[in-house]
PASEBA-1860 file (N, C-alpha, C; in nm, 3 decimals):
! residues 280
1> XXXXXXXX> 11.054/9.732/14.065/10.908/9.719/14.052/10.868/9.742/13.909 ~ 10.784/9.668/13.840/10.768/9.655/13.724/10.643/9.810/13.719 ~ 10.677/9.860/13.586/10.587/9.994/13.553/10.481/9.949/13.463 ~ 10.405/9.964/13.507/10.304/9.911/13.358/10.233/10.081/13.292 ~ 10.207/10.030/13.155/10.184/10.156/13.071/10.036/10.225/13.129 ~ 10.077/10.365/13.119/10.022/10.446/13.160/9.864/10.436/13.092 ~ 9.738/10.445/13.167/9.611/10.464/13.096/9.608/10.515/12.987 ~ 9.629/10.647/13.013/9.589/10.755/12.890/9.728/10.720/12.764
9> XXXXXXXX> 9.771/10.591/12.746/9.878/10.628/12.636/9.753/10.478/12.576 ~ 9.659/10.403/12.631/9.581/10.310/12.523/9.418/10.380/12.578 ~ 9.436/10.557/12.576/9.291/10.552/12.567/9.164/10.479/12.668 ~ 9.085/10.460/12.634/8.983/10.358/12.715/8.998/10.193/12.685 ~ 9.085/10.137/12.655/9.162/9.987/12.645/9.272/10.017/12.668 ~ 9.255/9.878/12.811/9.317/9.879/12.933/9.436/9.770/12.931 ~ 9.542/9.803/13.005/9.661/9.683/13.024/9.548/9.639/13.122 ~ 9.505/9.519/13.171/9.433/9.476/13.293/9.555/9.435/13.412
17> XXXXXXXX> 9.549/9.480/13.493/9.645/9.439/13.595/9.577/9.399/13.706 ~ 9.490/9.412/13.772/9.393/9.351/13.873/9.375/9.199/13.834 ~ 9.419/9.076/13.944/9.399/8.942/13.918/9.234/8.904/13.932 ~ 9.123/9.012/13.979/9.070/8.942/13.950/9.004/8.941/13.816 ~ 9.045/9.057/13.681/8.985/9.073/13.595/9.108/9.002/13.495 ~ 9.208/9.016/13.482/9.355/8.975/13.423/9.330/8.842/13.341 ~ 9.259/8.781/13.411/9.259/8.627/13.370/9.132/8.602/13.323 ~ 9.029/8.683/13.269/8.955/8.665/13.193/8.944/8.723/13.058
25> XXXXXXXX> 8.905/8.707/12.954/8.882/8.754/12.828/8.983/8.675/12.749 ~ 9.003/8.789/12.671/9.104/8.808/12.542/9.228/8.876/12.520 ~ 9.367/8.826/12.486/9.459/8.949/12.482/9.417/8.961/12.343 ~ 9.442/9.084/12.255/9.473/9.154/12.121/9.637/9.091/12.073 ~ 9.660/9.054/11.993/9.749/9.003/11.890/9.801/9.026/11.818 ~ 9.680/9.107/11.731/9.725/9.173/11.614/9.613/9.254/11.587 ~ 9.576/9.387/11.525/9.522/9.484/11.482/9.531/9.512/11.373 ~ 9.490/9.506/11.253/9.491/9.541/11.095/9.368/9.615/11.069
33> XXXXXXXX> 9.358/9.801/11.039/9.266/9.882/11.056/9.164/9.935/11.132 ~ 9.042/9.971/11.149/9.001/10.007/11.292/8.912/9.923/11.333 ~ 8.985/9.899/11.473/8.866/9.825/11.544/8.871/9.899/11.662 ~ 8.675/9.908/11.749/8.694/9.998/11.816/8.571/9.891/11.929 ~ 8.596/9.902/12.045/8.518/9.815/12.168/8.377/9.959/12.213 ~ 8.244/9.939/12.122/8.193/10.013/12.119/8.134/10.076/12.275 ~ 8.155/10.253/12.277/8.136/10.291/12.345/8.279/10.342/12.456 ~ 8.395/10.257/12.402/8.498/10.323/12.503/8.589/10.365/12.406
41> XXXXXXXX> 8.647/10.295/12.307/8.743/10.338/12.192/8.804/10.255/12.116 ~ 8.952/10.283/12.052/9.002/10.179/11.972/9.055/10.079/12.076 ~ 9.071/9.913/11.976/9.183/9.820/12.028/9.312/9.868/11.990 ~ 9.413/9.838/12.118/9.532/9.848/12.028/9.613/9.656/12.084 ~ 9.722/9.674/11.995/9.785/9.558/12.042/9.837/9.574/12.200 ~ 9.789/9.376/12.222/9.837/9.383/12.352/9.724/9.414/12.475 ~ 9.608/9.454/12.467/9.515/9.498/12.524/9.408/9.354/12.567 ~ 9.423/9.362/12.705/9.366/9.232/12.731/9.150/9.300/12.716
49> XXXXXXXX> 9.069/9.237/12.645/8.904/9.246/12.687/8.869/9.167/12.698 ~ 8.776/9.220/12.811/8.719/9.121/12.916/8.595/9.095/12.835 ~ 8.516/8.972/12.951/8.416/8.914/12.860/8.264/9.025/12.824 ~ 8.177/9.047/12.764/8.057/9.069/12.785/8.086/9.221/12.707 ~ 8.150/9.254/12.614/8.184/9.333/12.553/8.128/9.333/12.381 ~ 8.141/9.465/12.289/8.109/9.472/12.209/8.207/9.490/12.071 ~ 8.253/9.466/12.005/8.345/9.521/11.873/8.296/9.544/11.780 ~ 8.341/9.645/11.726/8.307/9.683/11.584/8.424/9.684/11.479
57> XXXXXXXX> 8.411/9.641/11.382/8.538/9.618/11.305/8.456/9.668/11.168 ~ 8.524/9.753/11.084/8.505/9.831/10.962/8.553/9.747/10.883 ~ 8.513/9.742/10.746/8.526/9.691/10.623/8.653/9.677/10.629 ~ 8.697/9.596/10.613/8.840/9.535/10.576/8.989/9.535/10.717 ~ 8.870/9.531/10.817/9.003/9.526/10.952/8.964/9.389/10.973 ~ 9.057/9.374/11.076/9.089/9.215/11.113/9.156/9.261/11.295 ~ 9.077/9.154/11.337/9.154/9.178/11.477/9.193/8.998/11.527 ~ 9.303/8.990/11.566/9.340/8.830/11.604/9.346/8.867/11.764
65> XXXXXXXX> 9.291/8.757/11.853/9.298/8.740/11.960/9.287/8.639/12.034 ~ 9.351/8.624/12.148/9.429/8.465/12.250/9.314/8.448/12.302 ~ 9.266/8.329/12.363/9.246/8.338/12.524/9.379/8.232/12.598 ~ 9.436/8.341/12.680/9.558/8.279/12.746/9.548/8.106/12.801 ~ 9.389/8.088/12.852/9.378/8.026/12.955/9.370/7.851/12.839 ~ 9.296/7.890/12.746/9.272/7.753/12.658/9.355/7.757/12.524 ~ 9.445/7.872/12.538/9.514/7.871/12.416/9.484/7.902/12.273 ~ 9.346/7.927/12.273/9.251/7.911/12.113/9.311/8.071/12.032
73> XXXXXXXX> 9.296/8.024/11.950/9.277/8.216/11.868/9.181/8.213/11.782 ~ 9.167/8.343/11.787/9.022/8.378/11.723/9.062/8.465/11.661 ~ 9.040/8.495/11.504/9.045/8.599/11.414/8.906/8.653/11.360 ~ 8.901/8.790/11.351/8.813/8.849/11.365/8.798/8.954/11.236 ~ 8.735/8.919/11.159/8.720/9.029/11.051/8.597/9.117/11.011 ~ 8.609/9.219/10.933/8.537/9.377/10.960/8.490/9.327/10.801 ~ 8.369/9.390/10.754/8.316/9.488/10.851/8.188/9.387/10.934 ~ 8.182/9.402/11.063/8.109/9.299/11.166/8.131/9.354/11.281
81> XXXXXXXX> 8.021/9.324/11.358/8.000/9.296/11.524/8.037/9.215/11.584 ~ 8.073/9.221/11.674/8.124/9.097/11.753/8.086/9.108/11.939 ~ 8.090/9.007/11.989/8.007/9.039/12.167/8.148/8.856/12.204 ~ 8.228/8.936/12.305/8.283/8.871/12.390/8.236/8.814/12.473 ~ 8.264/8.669/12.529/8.208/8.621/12.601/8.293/8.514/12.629 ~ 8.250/8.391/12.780/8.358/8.367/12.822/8.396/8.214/12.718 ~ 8.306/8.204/12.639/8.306/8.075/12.549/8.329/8.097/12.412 ~ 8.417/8.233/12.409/8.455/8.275/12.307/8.352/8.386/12.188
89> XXXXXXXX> 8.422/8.461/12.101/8.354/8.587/12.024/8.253/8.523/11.969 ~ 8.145/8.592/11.971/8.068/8.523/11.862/8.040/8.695/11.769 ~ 7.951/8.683/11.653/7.866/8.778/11.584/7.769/8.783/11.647 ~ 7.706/8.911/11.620/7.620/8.949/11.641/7.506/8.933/11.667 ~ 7.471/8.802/11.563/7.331/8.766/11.552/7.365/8.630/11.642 ~ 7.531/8.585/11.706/7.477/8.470/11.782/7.568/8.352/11.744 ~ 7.678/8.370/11.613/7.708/8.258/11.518/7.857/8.250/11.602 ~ 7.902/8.122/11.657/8.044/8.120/11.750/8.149/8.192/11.652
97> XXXXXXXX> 8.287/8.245/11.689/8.379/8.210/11.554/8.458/8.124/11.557 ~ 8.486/8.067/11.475/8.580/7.952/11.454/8.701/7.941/11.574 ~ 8.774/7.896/11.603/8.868/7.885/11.674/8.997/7.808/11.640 ~ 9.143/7.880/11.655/9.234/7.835/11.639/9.276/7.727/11.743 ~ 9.367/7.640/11.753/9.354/7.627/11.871/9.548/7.621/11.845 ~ 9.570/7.701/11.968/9.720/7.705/11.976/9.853/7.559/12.000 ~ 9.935/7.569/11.990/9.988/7.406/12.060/10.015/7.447/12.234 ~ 10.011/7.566/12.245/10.042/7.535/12.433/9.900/7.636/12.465
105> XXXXXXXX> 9.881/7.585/12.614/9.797/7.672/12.700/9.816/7.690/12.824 ~ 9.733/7.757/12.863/9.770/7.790/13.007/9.885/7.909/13.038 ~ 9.887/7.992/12.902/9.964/8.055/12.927/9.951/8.177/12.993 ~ 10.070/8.242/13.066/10.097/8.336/13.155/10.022/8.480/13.117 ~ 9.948/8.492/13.241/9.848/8.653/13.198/9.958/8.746/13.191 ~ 9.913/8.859/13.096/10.022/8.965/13.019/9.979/9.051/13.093 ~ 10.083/9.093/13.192/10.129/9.264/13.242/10.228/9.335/13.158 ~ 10.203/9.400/13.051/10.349/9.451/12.999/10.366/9.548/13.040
113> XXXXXXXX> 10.533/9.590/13.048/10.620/9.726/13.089/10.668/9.761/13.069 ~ 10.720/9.920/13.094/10.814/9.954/13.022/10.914/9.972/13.086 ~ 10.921/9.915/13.231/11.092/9.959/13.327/11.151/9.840/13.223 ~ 11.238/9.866/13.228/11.363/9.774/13.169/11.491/9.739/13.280 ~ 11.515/9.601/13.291/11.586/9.566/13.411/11.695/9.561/13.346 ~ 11.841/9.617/13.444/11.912/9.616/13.392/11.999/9.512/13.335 ~ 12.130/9.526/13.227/12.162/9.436/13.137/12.270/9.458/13.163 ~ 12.355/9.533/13.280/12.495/9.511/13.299/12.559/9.449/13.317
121> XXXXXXXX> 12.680/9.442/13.269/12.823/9.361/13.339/12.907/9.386/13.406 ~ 13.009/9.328/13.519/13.061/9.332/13.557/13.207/9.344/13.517 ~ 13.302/9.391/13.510/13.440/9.401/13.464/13.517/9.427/13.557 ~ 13.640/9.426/13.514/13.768/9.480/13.579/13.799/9.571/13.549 ~ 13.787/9.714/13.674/13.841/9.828/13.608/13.944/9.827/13.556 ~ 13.941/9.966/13.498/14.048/9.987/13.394/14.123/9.914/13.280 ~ 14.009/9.799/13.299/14.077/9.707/13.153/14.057/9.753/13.015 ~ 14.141/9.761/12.956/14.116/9.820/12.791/13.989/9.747/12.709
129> XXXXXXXX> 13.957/9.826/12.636/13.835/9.750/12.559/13.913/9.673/12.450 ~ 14.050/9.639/12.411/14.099/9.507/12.345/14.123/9.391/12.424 ~ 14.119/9.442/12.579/14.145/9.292/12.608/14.057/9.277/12.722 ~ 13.901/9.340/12.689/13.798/9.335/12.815/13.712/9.278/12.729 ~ 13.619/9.109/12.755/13.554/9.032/12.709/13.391/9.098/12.734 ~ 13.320/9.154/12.615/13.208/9.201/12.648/13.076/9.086/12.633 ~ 13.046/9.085/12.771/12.954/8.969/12.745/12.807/8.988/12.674 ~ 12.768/8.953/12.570/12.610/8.954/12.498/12.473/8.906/12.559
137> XXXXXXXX> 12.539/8.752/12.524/12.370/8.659/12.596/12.439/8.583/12.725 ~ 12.377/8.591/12.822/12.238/8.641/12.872/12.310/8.725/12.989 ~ 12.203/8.848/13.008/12.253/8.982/13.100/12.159/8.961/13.186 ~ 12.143/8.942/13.288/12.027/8.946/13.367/11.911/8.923/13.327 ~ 11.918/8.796/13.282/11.761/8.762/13.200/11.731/8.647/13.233 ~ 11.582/8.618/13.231/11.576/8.447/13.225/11.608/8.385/13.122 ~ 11.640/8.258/13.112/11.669/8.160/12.982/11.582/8.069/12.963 ~ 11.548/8.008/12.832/11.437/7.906/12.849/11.472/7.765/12.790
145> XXXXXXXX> 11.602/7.764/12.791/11.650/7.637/12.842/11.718/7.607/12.939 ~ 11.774/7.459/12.991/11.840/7.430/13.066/11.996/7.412/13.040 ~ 11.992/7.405/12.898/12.122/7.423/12.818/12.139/7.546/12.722 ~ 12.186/7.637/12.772/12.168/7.795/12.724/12.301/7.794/12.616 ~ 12.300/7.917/12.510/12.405/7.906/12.479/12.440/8.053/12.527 ~ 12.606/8.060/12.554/12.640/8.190/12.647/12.740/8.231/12.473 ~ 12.708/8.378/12.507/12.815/8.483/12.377/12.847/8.583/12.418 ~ 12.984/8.620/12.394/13.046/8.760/12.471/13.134/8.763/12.305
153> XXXXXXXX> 13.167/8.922/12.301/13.202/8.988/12.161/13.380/8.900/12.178 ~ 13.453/8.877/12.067/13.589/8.868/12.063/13.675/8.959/12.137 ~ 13.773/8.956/12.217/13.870/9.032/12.255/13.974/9.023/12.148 ~ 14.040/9.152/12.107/14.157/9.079/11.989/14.303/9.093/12.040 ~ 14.333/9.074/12.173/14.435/9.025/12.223/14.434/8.887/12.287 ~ 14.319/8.819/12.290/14.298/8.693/12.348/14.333/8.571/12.247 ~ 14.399/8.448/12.302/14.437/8.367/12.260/14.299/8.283/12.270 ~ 14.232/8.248/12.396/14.144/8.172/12.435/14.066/8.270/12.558
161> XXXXXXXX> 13.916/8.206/12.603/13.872/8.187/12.727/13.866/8.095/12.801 ~ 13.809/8.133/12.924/13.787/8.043/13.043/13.649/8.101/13.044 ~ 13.565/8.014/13.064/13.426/7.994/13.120/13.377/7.946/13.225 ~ 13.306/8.031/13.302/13.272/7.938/13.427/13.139/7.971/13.476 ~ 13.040/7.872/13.496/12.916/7.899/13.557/12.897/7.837/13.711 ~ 12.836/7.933/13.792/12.841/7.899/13.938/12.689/7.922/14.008 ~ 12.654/7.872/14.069/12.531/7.912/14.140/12.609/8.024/14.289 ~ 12.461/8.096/14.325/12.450/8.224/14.368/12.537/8.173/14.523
169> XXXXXXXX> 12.551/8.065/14.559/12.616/7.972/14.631/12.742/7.998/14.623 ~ 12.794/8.007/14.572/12.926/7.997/14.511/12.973/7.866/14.480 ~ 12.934/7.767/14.477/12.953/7.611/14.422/12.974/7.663/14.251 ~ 13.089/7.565/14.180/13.067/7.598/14.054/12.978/7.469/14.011 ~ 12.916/7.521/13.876/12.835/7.400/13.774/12.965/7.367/13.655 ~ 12.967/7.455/13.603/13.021/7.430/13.476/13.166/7.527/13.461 ~ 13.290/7.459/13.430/13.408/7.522/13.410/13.479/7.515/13.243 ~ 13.494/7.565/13.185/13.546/7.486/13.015/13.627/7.642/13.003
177> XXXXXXXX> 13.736/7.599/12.897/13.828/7.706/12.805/13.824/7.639/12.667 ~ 13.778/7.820/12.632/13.768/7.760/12.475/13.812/7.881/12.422 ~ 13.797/7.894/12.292/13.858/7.961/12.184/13.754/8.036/12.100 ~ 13.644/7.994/12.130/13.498/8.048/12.046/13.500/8.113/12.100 ~ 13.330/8.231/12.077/13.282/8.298/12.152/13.130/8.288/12.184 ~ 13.088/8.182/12.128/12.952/8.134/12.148/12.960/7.964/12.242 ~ 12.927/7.969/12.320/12.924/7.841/12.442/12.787/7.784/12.456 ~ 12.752/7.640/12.451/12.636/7.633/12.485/12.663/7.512/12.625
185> XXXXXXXX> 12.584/7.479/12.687/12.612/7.434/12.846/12.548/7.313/12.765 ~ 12.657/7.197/12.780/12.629/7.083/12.807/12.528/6.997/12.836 ~ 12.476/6.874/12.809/12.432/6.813/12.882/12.460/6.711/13.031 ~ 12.630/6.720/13.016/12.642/6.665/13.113/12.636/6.766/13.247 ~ 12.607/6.885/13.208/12.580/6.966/13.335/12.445/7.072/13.323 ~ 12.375/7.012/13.262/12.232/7.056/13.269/12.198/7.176/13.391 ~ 12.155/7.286/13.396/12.142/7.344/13.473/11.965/7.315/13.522 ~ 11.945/7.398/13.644/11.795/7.338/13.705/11.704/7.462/13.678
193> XXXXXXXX> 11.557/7.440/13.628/11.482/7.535/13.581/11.453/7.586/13.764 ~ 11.446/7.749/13.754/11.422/7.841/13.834/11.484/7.880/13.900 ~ 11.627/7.812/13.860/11.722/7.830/13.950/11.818/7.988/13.888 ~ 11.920/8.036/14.019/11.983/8.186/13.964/12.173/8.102/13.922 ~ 12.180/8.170/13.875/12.326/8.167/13.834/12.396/8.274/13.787 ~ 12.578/8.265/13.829/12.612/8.403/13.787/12.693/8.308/13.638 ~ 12.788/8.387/13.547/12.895/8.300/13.508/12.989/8.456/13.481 ~ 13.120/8.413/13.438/13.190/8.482/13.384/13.327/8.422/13.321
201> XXXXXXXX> 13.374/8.534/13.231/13.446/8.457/13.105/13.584/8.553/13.116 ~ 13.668/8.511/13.149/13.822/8.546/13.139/13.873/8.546/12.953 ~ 13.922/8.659/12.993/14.038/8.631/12.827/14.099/8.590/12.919 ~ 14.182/8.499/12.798/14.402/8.454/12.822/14.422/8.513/12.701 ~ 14.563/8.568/12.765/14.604/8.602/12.588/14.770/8.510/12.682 ~ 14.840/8.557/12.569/15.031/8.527/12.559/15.046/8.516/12.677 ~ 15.050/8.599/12.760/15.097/8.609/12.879/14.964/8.629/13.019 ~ 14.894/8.509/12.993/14.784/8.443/13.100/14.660/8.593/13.101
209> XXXXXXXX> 14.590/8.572/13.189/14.474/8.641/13.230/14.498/8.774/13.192 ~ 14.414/8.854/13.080/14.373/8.976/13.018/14.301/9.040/13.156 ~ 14.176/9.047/13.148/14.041/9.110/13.240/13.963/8.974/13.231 ~ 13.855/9.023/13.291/13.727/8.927/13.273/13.612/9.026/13.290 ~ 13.487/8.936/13.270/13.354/9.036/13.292/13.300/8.905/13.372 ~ 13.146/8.914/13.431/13.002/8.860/13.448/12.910/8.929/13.490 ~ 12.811/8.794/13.463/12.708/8.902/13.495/12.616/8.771/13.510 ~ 12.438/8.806/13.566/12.372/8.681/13.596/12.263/8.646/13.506
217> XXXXXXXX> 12.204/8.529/13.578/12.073/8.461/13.430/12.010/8.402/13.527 ~ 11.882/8.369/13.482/11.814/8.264/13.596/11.774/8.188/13.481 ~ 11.729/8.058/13.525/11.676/7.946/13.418/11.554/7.982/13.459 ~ 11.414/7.940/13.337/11.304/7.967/13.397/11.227/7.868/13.464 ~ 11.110/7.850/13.466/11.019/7.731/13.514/11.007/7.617/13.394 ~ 11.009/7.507/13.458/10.997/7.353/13.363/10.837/7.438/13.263 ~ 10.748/7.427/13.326/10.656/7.448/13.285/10.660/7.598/13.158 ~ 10.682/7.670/13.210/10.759/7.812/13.114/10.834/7.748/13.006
225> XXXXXXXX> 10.947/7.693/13.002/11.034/7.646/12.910/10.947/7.544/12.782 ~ 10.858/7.454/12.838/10.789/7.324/12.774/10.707/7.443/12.700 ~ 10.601/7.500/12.734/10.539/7.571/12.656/10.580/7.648/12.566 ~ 10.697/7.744/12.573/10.756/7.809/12.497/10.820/7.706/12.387 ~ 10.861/7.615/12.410/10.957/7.536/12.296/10.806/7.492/12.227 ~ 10.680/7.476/12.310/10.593/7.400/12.209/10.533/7.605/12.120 ~ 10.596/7.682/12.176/10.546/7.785/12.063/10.639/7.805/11.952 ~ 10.784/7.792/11.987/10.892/7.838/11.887/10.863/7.706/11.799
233> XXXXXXXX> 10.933/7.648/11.679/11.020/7.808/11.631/10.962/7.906/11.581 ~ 10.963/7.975/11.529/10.856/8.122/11.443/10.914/8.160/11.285 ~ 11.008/8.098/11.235/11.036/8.127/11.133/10.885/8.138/11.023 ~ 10.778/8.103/11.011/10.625/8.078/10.943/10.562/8.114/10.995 ~ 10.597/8.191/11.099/10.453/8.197/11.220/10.405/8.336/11.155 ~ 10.277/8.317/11.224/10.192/8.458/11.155/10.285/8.573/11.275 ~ 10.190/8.662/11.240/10.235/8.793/11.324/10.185/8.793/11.435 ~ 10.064/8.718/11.501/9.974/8.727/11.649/10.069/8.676/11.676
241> XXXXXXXX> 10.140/8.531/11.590/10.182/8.422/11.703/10.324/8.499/11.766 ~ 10.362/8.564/11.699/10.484/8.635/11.729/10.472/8.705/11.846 ~ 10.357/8.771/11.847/10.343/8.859/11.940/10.320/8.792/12.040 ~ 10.276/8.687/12.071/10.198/8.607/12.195/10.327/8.552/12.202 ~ 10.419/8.482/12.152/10.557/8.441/12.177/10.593/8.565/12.260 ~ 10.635/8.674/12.207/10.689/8.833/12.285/10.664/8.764/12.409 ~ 10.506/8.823/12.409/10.450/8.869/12.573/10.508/8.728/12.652 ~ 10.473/8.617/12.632/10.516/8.504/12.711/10.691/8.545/12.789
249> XXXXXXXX> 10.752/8.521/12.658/10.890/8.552/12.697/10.924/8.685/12.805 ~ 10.861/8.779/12.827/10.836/8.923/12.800/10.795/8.886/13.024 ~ 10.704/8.796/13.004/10.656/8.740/13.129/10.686/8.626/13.218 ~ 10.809/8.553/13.151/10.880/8.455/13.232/11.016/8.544/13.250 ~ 11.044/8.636/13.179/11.168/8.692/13.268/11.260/8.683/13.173 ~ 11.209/8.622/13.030/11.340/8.679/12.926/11.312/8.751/12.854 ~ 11.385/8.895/12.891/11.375/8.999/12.884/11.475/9.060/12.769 ~ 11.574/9.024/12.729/11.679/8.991/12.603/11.619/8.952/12.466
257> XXXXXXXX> 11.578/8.807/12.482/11.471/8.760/12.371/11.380/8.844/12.337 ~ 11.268/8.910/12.436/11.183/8.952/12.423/11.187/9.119/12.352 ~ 11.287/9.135/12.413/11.338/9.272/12.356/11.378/9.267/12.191 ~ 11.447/9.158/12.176/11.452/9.097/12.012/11.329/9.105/11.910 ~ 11.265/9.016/11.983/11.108/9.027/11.925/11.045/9.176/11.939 ~ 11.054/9.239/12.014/10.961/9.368/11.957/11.007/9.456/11.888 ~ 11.138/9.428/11.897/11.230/9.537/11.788/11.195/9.467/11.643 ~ 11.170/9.362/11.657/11.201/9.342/11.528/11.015/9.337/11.481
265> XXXXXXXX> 10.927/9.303/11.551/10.811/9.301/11.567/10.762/9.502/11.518 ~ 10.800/9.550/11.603/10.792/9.705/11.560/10.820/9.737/11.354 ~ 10.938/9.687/11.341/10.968/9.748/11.191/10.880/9.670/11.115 ~ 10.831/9.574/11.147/10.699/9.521/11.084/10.595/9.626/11.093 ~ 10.577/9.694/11.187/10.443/9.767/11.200/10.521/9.873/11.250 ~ 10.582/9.986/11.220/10.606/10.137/11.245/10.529/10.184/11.332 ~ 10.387/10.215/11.212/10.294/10.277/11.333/10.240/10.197/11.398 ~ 10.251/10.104/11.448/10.199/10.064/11.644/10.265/10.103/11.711
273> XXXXXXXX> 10.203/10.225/11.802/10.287/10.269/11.883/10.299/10.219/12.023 ~ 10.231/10.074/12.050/10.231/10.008/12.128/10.410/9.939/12.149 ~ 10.368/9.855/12.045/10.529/9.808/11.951/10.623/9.879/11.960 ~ 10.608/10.041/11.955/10.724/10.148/11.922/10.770/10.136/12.068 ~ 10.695/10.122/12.163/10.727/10.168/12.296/10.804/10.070/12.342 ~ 10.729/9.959/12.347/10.852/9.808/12.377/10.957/9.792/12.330 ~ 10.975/9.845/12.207/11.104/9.828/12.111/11.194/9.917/12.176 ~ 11.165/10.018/12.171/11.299/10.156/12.289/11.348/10.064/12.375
END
């Protein structure tokens, strides 16, 4: 069961978890100095507000924010008023603000958490860690393609692997031996979005079969995958977009990726201790 963050760790700004409030407003993006939703307290990142609300932003803050549903962003700078509403922020006196408009929409309302699902593998007892294949990507995560690439660390008694991907069925998809340690799945065996799969990867060394490990992945939704590829890549991307990349990933179930992004999202910003928390 997914944990969502405790009230009192964002103050009076709320994770919204109730569907019928969830899907209205604004998520927070990004936060640069104080901004505070007058009368309850600060924004922090990640904080969905709802419509019919007030902001105050001090001389030289900036607040960036989504609306999930049309994709737009809105950046918001101090020192100014601002009043939420469902046709987007305007000022004070009434003036719309500009609007970004994202390349995907419709994206997935943000529950974030902090249970962390597990990332284990499976092995063969008692196999030595020189000739036990430790698998990397993907541990129990979703993927957001249909052609994933799979990575487990070198064994240094192994000559080669065996690779094999199977549905929860036990039917196999995909069988190959190779010599790398980075695999990416074919097109001639395309896997199906939403579907579960286990795989696992044998060393060979000199004298045949070392150990093996696995462990599982699910592909995500057609719809999940299309949007996300229309957000990546991020190498230029500002810092909201990063973050709205996170949460997406964070909310289709890749939980690996997403974990990437806030770690690395965090040493950008230390003190968000929003950030600090996801990153653990």
């Amino acid at each position: 069961m997914k944990n969502l963050f405790s009230l009192k760790s964002f103050a009076a700004v709320f994770f919204i978890a109730s569907s019928s409030i969830s899907s209205a407003g604004l998520m927070v993006t990004e936060v640069i100095g104080k901004v505070e939703i007058v009368g309850q307290g600060l924004v922090k990142t990640l904080a969905q507000i709802p419509d019919g609300l007030r902001l105050e932003l001090l001389a030289g803050s900036t607040l960036a924010v989504v609306d999930l549903a049309s994709g737009r962003e809105f950046i918001l700078q101090g020192k100014n008023t601002y009043l939420t509403s469902a046709a987007g922020p305007t000022t004070a006196d009434g003036k719309p603000v500009p609007a970004k408009t994202q390349v995907a929409s419709n994206l997935k309302d943000v529950r974030v958490w902090t249970g962390k699902l597990s990332q284990a593998t499976l092995v063969m007892r008692g196999a030595p860690t020189d000739r036990l294949p430790v698998l990397l990507f993907p541990l129990r995560t979703a993927v957001i393609s249909v052609l994933p690439q799979l990575s487990w660390e070198p064994v240094k008694a192994a000559t080669s692997y065996q690779l094999e991907i199977i549905k929860l069925d036990g039917s196999l998809v995909w069988k190959t031996v190779t010599t790398q340690t980075t695999v990416s799945v074919p097109e001639s065996h395309s896997l199906q979005p939403e579907e579960k799969y286990s795989w696992r990867v044998a060393a060979i060394g000199a004298e045949g079969k070392l150990s093996d490990s696995a462990s599982r992945f699910t592909v995500a939704s057609k719809e999940s995958i299309d949007n996300l590829n229309l957000l990546l890549p991020l190498d230029d991307s500002s810092f909201s977009r990063k973050v709205l990349v996170a949460t997406q990933l964070q909310e289709v179930g890749a939980v690996q990726q997403a974990k990437d992004m806030w770690k690395a999202l965090s040493l950008e910003k230390p003190e968000d201790e929003v950030l600090a928390d996801l990153a653990k």
